[in-house]
MARTORKE-153511 format. One record per residue (C-alpha): x, y, z. Coordinates in nm, 3 decimals. Layout:
BEGIN
PT        c1        c2        c3
PT         X         Y         Z
...
***
This chain:
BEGIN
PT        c1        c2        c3
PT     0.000     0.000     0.000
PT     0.135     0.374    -0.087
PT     0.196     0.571     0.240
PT    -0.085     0.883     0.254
PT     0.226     1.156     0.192
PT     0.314     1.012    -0.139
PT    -0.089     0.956    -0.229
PT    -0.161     1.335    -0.165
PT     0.226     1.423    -0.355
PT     0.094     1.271    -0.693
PT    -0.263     1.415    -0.651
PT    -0.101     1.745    -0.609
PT     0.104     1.684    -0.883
PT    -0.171     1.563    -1.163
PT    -0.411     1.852    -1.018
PT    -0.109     2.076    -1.134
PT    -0.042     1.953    -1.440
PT    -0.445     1.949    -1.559
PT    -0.435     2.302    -1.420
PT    -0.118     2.397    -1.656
PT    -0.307     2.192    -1.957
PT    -0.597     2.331    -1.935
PT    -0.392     2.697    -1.908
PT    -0.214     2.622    -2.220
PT    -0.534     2.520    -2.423
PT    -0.733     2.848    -2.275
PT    -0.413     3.074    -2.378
PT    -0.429     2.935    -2.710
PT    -0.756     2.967    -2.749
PT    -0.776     3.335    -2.655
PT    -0.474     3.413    -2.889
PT    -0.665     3.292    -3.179
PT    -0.983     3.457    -3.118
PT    -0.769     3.805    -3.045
PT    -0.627     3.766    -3.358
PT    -0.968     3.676    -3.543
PT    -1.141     3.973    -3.370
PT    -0.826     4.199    -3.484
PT    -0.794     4.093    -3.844
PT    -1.218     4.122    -3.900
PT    -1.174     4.516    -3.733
PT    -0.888     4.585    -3.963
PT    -1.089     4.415    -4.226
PT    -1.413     4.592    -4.222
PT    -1.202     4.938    -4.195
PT    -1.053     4.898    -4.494
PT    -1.381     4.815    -4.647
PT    -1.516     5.124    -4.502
PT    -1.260     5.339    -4.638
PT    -1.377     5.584    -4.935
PT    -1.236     5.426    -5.247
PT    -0.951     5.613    -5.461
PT    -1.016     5.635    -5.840
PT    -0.707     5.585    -6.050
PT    -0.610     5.893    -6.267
***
């Protein structure tokens, strides 16, 4: 049987390592949609610029 100490060291440790998973993944995640959101603004004013007629 595994002494208590060593049970609560590896629960501490997996709890830890979902919470730096699960970090990662939510970092990612809000990178992507910053970039989305940034790249439809920049989009839409350039669309909304008045158009230049060539000469």
């Amino acid at each position: 049987m595994i002494p208590d100490p060593t049970v609560r060291l590896i629960g501490w440790a997996v709890t830890r390592t979902a919470e730096a998973i699960v970090d990662r993944a939510a970092d990612r995640i809000a990178t992507k949609m910053k970039t989305c959101i940034v790249m439809t603004v920049r989009h839409r004013a350039v669309a909304a610029l008045p158009k230049r007629g060539r000469v």
